[in-house]
Phi, psi and omega in degrees: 000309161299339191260333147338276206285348163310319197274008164306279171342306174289284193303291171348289179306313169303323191272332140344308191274316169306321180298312181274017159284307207273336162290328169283327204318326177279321177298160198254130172282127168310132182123327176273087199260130161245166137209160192253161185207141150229077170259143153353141172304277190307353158245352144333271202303347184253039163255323165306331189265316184301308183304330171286335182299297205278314189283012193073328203292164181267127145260112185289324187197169147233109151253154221242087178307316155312351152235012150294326175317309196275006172293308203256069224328059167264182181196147192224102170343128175356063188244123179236150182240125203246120209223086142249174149182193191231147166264015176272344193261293207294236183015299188307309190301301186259041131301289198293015189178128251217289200280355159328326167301010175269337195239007164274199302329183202286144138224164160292132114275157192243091185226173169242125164254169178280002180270351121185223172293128164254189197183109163219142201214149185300174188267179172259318180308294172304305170279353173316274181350270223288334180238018161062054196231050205253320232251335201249161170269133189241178160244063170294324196292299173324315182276341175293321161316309188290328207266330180276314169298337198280291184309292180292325147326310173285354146286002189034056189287000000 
């Protein structure tokens, strides 16, 4: 009977967790700043590319999830992840802390919701945290200001 009501339980707890997953999935993850537009992916990302260009960053790439999806015949809505940075900014961070390179350089997505394009990017305060980078001095305000202008330009705010 006990091992009953354990596997009861468990499944209970398992269909809990499946449920507040599939209820967060619309919700903005701490860590994340967005903003919405709703013009085109494809005038999103070439508004994105002029705004990193006027800040100095180097844009390294874009990749275009959506048709990588349709090589392996699936379908994704317009989503592209935009790979820039500046290494003047970038280096100090993964000075003071190594595994900071899992999340540099910077990117963008670029996606279409049905509420239009959203354009979202980690917060820098949110990777301060997440690699323990609070003890070194950074120009975290700075780069957080740079990563919001960047964006709301290409939202064509």
């Amino acid at each position: 009977m006990n091992n009953r009501l354990s596997t009861t339980f468990a499944a209970l707890v398992l269909a809990g967790a499946v449920n507040t997953a599939v209820a967060q999935s619309d919700n903005v993850f701490p860590g994340i700043e967005h903003v919405t537009t709703q013009d085109s992916v494809a005038e999103v990302e070439s508004r994105l590319k002029d705004a990193l260009k006027s800040k100095g960053l180097t844009l390294f790439t874009v990749i275009d999830h959506t048709q990588n999806a349709e090589k392996v015949d699936m379908q994704l809505p317009p989503t592209r992840t935009v790979i820039f940075g500046n290494p003047k900014a970038g280096t100090p961070l993964m000075q003071c802390q190594g595994s900071t390179a899992l999340d540099l350089p910077q990117k963008m997505v670029l996606r279409e919701t049905d509420e239009g394009t959203r354009i979202e990017w980690n917060d820098p305060a949110y990777l301060a945290e997440r690699h323990g980078l609070q003890a070194c001095d950074l120009p975290l305000d700075k780069i957080t200001k740079i990563l919001q202008d960047v964006a709301e330009t290409a939202a064509g705010s």
